[in-house]
C-alpha positions, -999 to +999 in steps of 0.1 A: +533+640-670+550+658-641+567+677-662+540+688-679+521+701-645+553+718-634+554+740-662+516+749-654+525+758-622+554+776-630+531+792-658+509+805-634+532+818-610+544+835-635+513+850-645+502+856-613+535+877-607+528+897-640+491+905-625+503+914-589+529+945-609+499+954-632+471+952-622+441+952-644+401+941-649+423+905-665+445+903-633+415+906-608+396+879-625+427+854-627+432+864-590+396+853-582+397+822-603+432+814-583+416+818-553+389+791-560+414+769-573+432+771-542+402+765-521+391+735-545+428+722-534+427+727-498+390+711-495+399+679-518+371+683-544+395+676-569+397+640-557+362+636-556+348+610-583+330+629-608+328+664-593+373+659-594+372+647-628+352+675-640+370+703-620+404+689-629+390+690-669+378+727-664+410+735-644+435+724-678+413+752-694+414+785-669+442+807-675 
């Protein structure tokens, strides 16, 4: 399984990359759905009972 979230994250690094050299209406949505990620991370919610389960299942689904 760690694999498996490794290559996500290296997915979306990559991707995020991509966006930051061409920009477009795409690259400014990932960019605000990357930064709620990153706040969801730095708050805890995704450890959170249900509300972590259910942000953790929408988060295998964002790009």
């Amino acid at each position: 399984m760690a694999g498996l979230r490794c290559a996500r994250w290296l997915q979306r690094r990559a991707v995020r990359r991509h966006d930051e050299r061409h920009p477009s209406p795409g690259a400014r949505l990932r960019g605000g759905i990357n930064v709620v990620r990153e706040a969801v991370i730095r708050k805890g919610w995704h450890r959170r009972g249900r509300l972590g389960a259910m942000l953790r299942r929408l988060d295998r689904h964002l790009p």
